[in-house]
PAGU-175774 format. One record per residue: residue in one letter; x, y, z of N, C-alpha, C in turn. Coordinates in steps of 0.001 Angstrom, whole numbers, plus 500000, padded with zeros to 6 digits. Layout:
AXYZXYZXYZ
...
! end
This chain:
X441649519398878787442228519013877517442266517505877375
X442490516863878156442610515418878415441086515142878226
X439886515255878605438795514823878349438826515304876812
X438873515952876090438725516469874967439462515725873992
X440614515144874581441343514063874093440841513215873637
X440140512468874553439535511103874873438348511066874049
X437192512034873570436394512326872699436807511981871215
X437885512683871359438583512386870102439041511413869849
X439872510710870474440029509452870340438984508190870545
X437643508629870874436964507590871335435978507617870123
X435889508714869413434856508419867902435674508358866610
X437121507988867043438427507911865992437898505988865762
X437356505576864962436657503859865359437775503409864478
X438976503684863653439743503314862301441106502899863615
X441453501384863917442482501370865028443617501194863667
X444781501901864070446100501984863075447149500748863789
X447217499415862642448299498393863539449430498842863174
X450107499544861917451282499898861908451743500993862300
X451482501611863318451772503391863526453178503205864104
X453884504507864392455181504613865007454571504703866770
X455455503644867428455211503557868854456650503859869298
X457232504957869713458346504796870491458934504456871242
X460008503696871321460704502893872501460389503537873974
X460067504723874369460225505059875759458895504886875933
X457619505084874771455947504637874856455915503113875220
X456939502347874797456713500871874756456865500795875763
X457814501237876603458370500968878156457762500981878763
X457304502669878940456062503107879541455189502171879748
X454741501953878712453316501100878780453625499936879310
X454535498653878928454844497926879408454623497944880722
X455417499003881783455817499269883188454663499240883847
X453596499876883243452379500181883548451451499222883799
X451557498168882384450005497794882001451162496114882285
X451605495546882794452247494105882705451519493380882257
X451564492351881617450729491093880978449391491668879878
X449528493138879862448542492939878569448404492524877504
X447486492151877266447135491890875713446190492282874895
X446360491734873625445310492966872654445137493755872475
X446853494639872404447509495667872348447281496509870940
X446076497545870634446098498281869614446624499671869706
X447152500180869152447736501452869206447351502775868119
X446766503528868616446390504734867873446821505848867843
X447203506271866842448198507758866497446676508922866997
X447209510038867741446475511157867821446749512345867343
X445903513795867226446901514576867094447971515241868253
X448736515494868051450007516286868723451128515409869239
X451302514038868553452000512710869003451588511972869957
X450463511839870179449937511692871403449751510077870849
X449772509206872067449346507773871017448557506758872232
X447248506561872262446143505713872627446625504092872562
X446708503638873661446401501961873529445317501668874133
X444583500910873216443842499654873983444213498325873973
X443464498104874844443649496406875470443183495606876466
X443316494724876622442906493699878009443257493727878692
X443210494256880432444236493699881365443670493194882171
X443742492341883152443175491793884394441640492026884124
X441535491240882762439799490638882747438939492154882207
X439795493394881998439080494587881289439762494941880367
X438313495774879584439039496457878219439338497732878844
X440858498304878711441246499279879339442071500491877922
X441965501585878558442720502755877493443801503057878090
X444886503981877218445715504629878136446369505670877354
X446537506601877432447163507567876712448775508109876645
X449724508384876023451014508558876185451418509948875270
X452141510499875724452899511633875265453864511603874183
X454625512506873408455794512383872410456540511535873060
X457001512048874731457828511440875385457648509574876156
X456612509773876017456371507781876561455886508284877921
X455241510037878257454737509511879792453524509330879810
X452995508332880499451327508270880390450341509266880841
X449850509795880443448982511069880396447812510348881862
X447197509612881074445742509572881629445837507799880928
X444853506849882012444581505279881716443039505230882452
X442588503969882056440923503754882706440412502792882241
X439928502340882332438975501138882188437284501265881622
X436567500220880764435315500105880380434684499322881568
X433851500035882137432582499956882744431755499372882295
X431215498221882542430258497182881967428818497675882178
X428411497618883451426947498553884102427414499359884998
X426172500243884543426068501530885285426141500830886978
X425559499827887463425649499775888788426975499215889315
X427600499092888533429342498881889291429703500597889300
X428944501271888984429402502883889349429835503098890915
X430553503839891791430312504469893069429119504906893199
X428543504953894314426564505354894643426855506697894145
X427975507761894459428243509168894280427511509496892754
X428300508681891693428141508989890617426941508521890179
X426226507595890159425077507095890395424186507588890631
X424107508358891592423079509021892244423014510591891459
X424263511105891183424277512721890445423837511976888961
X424374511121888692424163510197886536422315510501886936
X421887509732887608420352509479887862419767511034887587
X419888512137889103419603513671889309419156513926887754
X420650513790887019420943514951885810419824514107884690
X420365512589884651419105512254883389417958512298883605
X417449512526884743416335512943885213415180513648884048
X416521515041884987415938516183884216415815516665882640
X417203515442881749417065515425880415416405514645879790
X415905513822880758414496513127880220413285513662879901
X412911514678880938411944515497880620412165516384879633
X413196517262879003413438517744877919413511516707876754
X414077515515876440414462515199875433413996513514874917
X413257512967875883413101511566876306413728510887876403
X413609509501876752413944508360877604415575507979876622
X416265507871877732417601507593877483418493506654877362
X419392505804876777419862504880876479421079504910876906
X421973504167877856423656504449877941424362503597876770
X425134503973876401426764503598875740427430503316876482
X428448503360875780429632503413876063430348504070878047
X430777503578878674431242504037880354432509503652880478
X432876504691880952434480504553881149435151505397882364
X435707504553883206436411505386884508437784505741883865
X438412507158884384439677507383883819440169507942885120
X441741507951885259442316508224885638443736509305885931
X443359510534886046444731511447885655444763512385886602
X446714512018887277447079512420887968445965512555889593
X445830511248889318444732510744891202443457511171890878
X442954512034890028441621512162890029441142511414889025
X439587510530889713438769509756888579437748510861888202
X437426510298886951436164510806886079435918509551885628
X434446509816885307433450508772884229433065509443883494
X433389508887881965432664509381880633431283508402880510
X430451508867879711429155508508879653428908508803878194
X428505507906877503427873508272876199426166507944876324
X425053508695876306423912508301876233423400509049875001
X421900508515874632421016508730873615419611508838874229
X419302509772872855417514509503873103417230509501872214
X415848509705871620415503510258870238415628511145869451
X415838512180870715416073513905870282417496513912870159
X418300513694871155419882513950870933420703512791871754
X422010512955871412423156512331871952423987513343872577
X424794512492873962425557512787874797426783513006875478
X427294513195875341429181512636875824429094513384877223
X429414512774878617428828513577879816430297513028880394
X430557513799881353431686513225882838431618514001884222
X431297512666884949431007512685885954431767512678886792
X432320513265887933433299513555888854433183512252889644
X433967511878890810433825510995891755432514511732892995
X432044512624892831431294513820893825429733513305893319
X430085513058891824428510513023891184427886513907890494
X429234515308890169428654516729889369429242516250888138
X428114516144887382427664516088886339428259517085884843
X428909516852883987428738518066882955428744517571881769
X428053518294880727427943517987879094429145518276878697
X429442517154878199430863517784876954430485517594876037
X429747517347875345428827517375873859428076516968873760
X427023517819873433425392517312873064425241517722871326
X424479516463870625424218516950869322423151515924869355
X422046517150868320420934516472867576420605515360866726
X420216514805867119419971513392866231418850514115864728
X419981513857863952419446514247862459418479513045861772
X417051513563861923416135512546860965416588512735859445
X416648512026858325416669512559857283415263512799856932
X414962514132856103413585513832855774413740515146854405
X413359514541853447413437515745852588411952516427852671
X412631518152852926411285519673853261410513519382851955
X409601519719852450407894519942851753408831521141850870
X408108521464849658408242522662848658407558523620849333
X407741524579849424407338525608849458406275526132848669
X404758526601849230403805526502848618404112527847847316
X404751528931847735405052529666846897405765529804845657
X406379528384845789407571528034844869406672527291843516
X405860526766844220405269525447843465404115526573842179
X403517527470843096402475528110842077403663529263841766
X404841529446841591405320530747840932405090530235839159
X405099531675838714405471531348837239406004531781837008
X406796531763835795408417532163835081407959533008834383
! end
């Protein structure tokens, strides 16, 4: 549910500066994140509320509850080679093989997260054929959390039958 979260909040691009932040979220976060800055805050659904910001030289996320407890936090990944070799090596395996289905691939967006001691990496990649949203364990197993087709626009040929009907 927490990755599913983060989807959601990560193609939500509209950041809200006046939302309701609750005193025990402020704390929270505070306690957490000391000296940040460039503190944006995003309403989710189910009260759930997203900060981003700067801390110690990264752009970092963090997620909070009705109650102010922090769900899940992580950091943007600059290159793929500050990855662990683990993940690296399974990221490589898997685009491998979706290269040969779909061609040559482009990364986005990388992000290590953190919830309750276990890391994941989100991955946004592209090709020509489709786009990606992937997370990668600390192990290097690999899984799709959304794949969608890259829509050409192209308006369809008429239909040869259409064109010679008569009324």
């Amino acid at each position: 549910m927490v990755g599913l979260m983060f989807i959601i909040s990560v193609t939500n691009l509209a950041a809200q500066d006046s939302i309701q932040v609750s005193a025990a979220t402020r704390r929270a976060f505070n306690a957490s994140f000391q000296g940040a800055q460039n503190v944006q805050w995003i309403a989710l659904p189910k009260g759930i509320r997203e900060a981003k910001f700067r801390y110690n030289r990264d752009v970092c996320i963090a997620y909070f509850d009705k109650e102010g407890t922090l769900i899940q936090s992580g950091r943007r990944i600059k290159d793929l080679n500050h990855l662990p070799l683990s993940v690296q090596n399974g990221l490589q395996k898997h685009t491998g093989k979706m290269e040969r289905k779909y061609g040559t691939f482009q990364t986005g967006l990388v992000y290590e997260m953190v919830n309750n001691g276990f890391t994941q990496y989100y991955i946004w990649m592209q090709s020509p054929k489709v786009k990606l949203f992937l997370s990668v364990d600390d192990t290097g197993l690999v899984t799709v959390k959304k794949k969608t087709r890259n829509s050409i626009e192209t308006t369809p040929a008429p239909r040869k039958e259409v064109i010679a009907r008569k009324n």
